[in-house]
The first five atom37 places (N, CA, C, CB, O) and aatype in JSON, in Angstrom:
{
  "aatype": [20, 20, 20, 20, 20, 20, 20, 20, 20, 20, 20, 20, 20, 20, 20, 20, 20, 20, 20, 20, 20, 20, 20, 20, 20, 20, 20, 20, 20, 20, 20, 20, 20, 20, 20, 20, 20, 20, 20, 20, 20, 20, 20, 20, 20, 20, 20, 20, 20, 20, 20, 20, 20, 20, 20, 20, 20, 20, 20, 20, 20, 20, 20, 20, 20, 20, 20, 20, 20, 20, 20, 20, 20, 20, 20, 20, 20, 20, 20, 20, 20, 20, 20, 20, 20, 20, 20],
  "atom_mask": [
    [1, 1, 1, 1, 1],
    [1, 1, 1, 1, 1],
    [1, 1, 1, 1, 1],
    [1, 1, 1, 1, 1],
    [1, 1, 1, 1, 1],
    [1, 1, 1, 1, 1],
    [1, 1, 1, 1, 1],
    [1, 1, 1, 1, 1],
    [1, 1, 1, 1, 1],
    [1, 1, 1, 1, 1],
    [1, 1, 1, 1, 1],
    [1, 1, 1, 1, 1],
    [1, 1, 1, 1, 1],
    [1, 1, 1, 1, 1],
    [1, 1, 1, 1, 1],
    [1, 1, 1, 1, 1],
    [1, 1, 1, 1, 1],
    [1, 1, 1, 1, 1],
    [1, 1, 1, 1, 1],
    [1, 1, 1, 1, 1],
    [1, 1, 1, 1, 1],
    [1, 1, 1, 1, 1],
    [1, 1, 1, 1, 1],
    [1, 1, 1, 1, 1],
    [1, 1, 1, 1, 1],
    [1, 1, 1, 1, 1],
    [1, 1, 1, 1, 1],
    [1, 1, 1, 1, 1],
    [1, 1, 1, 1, 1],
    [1, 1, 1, 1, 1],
    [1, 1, 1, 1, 1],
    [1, 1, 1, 1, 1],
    [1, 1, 1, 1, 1],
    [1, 1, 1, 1, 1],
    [1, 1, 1, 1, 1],
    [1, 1, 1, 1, 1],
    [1, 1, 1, 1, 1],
    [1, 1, 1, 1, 1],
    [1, 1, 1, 1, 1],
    [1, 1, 1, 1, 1],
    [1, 1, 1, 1, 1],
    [1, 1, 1, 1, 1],
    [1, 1, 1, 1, 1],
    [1, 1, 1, 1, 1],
    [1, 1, 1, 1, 1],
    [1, 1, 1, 1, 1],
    [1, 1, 1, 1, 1],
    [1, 1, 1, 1, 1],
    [1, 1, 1, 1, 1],
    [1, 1, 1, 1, 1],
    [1, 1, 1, 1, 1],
    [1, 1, 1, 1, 1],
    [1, 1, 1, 1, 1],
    [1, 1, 1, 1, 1],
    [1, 1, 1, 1, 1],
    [1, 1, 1, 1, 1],
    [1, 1, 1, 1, 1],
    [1, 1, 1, 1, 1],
    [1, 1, 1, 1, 1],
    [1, 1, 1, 1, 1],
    [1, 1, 1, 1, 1],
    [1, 1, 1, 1, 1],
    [1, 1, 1, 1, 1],
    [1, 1, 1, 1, 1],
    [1, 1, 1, 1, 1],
    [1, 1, 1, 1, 1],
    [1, 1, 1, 1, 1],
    [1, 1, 1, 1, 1],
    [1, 1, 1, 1, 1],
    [1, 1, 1, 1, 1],
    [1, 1, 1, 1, 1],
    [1, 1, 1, 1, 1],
    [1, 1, 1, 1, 1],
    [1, 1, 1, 1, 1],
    [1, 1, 1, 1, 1],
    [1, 1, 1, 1, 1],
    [1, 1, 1, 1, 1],
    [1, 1, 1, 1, 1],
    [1, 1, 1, 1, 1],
    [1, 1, 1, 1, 1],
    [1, 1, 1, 1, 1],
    [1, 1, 1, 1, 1],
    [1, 1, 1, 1, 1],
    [1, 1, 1, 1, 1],
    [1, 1, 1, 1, 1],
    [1, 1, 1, 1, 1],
    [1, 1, 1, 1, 1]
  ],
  "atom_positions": [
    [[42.74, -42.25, -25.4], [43.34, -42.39, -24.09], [44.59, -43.26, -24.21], [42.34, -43.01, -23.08], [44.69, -43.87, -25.27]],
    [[45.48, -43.39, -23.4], [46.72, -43.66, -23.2], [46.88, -45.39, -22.97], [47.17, -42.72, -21.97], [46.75, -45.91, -21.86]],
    [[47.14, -46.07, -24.09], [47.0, -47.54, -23.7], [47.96, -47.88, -22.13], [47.68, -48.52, -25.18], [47.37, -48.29, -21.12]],
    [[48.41, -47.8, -22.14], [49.21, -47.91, -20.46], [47.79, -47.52, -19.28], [50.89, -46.25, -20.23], [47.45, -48.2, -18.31]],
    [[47.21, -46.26, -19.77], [46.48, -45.68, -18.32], [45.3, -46.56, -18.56], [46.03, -43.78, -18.15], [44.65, -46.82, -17.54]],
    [[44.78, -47.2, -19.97], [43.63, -47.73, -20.6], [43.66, -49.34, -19.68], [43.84, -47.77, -22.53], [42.58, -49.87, -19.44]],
    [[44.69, -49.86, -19.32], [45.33, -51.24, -18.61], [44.48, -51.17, -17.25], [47.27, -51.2, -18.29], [43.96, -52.21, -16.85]],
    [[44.29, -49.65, -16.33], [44.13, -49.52, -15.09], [42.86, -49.5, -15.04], [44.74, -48.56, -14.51], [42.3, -50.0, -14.07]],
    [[42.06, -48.86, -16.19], [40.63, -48.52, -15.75], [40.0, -49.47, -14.96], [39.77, -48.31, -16.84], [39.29, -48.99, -14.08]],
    [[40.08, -51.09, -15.06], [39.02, -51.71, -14.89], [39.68, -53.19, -13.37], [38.47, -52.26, -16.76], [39.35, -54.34, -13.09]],
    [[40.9, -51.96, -12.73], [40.82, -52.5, -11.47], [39.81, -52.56, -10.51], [41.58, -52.08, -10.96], [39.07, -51.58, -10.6]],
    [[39.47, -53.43, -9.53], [38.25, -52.95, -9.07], [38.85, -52.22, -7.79], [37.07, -54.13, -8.82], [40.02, -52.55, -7.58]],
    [[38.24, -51.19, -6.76], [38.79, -50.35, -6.04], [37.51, -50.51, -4.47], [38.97, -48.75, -7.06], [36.35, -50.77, -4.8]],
    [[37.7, -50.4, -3.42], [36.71, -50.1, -2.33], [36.88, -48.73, -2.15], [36.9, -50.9, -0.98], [37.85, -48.0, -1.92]],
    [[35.06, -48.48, -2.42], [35.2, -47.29, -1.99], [34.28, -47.12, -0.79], [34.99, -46.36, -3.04], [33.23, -47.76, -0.7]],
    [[34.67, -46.24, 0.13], [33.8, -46.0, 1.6], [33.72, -44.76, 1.56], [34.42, -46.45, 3.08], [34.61, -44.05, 1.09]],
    [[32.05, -44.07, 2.29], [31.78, -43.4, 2.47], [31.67, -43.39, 3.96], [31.11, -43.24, 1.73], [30.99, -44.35, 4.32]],
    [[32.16, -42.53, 5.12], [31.72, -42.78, 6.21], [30.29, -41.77, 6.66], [32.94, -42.68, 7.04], [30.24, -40.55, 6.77]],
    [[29.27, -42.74, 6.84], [28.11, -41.55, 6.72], [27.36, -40.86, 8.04], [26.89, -42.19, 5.89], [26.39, -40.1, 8.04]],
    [[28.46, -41.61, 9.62], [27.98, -41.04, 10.4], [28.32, -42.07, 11.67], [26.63, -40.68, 9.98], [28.7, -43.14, 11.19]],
    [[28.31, -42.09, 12.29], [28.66, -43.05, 13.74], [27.62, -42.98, 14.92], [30.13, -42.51, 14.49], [26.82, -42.08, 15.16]],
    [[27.75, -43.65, 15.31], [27.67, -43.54, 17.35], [27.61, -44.26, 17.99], [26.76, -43.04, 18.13], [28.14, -45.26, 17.5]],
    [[27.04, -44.52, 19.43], [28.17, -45.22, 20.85], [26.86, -46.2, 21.53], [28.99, -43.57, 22.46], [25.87, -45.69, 22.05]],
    [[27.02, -47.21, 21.44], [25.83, -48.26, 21.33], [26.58, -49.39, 22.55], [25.58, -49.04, 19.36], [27.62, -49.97, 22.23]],
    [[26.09, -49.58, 23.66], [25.94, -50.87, 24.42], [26.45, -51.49, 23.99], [24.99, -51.45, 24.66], [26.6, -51.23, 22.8]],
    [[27.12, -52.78, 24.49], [26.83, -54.11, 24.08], [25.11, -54.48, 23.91], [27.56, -55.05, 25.22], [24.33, -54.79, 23.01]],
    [[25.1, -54.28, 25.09], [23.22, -55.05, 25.22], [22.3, -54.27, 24.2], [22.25, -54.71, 27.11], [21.23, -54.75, 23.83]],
    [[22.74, -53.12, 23.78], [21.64, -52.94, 22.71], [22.22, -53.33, 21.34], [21.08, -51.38, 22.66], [21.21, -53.7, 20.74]],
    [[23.38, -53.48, 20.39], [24.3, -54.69, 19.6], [23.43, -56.08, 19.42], [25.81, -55.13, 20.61], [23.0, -56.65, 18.42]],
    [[23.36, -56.38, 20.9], [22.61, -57.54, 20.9], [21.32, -57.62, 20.93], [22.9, -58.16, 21.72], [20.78, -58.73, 20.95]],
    [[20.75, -56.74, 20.93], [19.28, -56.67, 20.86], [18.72, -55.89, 19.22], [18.78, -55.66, 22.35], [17.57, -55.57, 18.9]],
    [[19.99, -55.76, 18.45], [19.44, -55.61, 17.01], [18.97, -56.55, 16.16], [20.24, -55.13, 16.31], [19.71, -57.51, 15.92]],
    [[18.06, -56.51, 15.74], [17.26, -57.62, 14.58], [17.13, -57.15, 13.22], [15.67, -57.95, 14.95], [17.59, -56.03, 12.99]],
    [[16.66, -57.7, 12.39], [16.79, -57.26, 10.95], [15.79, -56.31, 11.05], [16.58, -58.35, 9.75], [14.94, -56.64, 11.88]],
    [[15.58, -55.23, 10.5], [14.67, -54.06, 10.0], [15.25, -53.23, 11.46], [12.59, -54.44, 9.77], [14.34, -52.45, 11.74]],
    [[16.25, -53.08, 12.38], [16.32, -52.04, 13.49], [16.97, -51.25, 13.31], [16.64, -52.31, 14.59], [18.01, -51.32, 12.65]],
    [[16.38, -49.95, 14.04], [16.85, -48.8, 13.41], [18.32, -48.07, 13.68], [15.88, -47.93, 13.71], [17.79, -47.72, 14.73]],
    [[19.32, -47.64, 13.72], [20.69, -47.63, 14.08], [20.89, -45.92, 13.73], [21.71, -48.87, 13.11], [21.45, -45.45, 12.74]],
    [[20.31, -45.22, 14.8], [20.76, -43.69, 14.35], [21.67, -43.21, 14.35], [20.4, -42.84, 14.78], [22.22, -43.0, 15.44]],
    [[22.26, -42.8, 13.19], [23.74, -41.94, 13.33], [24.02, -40.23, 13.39], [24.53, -42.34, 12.03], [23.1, -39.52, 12.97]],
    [[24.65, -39.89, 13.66], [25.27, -38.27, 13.93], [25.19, -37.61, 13.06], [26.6, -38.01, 14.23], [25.17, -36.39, 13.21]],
    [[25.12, -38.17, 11.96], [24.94, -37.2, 10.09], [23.84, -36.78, 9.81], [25.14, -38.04, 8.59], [23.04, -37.65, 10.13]],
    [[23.36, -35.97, 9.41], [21.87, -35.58, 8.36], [22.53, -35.17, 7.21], [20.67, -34.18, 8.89], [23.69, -34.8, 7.02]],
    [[20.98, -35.41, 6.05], [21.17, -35.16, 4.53], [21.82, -33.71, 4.72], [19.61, -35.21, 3.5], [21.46, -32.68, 5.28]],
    [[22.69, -34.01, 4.16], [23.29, -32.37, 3.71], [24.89, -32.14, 4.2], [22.24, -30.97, 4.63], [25.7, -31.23, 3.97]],
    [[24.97, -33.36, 4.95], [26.5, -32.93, 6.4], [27.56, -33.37, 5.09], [26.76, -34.51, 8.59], [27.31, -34.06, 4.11]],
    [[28.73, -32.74, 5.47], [29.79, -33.2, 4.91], [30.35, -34.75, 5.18], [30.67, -32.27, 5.26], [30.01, -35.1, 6.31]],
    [[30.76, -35.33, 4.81], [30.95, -36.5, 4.67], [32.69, -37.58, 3.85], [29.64, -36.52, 3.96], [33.18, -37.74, 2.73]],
    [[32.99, -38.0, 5.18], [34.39, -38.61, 4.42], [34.16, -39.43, 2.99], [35.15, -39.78, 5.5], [33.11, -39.92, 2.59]],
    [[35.45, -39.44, 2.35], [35.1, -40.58, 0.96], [36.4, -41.18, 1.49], [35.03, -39.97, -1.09], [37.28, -40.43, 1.93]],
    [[36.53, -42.27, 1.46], [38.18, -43.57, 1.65], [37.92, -44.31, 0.37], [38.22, -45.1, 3.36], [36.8, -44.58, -0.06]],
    [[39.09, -44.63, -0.19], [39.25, -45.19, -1.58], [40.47, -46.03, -1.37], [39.43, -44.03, -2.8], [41.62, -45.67, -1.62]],
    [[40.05, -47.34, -0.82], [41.14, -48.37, -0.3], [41.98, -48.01, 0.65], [41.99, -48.8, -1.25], [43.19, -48.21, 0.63]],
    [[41.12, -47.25, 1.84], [41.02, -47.04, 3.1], [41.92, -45.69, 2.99], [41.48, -48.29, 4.06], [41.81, -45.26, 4.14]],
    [[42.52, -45.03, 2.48], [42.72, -43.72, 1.96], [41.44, -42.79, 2.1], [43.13, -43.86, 0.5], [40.43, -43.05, 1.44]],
    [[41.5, -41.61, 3.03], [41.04, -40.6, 2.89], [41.02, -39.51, 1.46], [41.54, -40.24, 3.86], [41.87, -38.62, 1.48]],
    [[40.35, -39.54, 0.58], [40.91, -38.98, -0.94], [39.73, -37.9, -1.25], [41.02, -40.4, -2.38], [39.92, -37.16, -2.22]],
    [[38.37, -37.74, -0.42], [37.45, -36.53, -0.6], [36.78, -36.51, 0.54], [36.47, -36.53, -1.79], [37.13, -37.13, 1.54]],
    [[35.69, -35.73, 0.44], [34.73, -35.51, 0.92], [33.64, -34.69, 0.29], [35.08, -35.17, 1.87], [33.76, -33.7, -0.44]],
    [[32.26, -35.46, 0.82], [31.07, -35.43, 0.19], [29.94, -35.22, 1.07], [30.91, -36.55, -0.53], [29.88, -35.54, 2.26]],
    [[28.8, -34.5, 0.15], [27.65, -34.31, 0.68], [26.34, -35.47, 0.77], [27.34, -33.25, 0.01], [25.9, -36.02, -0.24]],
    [[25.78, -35.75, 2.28], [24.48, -36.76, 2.0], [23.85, -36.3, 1.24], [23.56, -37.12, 2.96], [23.61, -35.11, 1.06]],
    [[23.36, -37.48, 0.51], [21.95, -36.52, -0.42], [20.99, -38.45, -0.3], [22.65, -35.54, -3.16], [21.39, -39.6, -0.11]],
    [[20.06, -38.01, -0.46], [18.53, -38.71, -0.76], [17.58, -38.66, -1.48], [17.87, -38.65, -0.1], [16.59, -37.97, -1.25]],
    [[17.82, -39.6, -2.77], [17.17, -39.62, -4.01], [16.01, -40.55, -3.68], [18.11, -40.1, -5.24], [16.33, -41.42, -2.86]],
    [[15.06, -40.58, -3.99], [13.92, -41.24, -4.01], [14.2, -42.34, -3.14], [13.47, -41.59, -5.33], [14.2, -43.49, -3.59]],
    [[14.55, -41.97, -1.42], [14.69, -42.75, -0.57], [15.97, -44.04, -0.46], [13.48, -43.13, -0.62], [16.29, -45.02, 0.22]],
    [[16.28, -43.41, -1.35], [17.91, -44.02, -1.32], [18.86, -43.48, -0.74], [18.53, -44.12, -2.46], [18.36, -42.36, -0.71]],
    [[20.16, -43.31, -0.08], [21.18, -42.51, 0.48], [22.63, -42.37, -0.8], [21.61, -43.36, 2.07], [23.07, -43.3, -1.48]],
    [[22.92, -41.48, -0.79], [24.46, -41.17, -1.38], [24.63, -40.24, -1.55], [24.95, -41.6, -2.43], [23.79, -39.35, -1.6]],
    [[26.04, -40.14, -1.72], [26.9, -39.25, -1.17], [27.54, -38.48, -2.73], [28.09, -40.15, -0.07], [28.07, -39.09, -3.66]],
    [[27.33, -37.16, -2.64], [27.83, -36.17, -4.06], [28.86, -36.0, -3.92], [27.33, -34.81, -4.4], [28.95, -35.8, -2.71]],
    [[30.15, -35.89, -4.49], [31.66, -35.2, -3.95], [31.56, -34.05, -4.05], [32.97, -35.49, -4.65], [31.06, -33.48, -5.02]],
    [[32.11, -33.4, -2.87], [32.17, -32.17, -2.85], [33.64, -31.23, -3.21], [31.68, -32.01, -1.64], [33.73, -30.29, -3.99]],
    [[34.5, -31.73, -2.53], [35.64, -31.46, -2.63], [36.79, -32.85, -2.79], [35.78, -30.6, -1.49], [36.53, -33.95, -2.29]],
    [[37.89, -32.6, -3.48], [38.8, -33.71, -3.9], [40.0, -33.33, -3.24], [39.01, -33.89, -5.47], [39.98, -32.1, -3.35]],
    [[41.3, -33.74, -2.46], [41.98, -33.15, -1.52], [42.91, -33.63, -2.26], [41.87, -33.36, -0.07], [42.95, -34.65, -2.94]],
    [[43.86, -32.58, -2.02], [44.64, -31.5, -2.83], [46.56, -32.85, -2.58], [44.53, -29.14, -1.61], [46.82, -33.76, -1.79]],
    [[47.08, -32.42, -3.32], [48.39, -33.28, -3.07], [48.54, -33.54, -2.12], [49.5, -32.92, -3.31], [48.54, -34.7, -1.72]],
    [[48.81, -31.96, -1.07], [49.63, -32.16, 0.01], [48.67, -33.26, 0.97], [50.04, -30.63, 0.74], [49.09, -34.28, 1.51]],
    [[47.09, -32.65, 1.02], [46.47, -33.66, 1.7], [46.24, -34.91, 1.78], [45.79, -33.49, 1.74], [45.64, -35.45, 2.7]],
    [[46.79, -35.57, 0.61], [46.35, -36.6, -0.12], [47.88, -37.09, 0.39], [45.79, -36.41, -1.86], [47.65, -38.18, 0.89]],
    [[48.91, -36.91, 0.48], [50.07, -37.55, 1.28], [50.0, -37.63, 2.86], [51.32, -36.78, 0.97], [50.4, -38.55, 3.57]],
    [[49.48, -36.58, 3.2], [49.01, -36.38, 4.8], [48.69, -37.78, 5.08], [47.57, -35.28, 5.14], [49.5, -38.47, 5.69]],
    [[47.61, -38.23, 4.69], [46.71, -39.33, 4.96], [47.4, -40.5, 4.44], [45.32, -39.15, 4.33], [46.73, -41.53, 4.52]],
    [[48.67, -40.62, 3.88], [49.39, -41.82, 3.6], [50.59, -42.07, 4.36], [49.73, -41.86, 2.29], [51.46, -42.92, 4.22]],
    [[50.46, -41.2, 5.14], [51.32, -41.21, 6.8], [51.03, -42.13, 7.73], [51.09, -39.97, 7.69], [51.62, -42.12, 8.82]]
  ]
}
């Protein structure tokens, strides 16, 4: 590999998956406690944003491994899209 590109590997990067939303009270906000449940709009399987230092850069499928959540890439967006989103 390319000592120049070999320099970058080991920036660290945020990556976000957005896995689903929705529209919650104040008064129920305030009535969350640790272990409460917070249902969102997604199920295993929905397509799913990827942001990579708040950059839109894929999208991915839920998946649920032995009761864990994450997200597979599905598709990687293409130049033009990938400038779109730096607008």
């Amino acid at each position: 590999m390319n000592e120049k590109f070999e320099r970058v590997l080991d920036i660290p990067l945020k990556v976000t998956a957005i896995l689903g939303r929705t529209k919650m009270s104040l008064r129920e906000i305030f009535e969350l406690t640790k272990g409460s449940l917070i249902e969102l709009d997604t199920f295993e399987g929905e397509e799913v944003e990827i942001f990579v230092n708040g950059q839109k850069i894929a999208y991915g499928q839920v998946v649920i491994v032995d009761q864990n959540f994450g997200v597979k890439i599905t598709s990687i967006l293409g130049e033009e899209e990938l400038v779109k989103t730096l607008a």
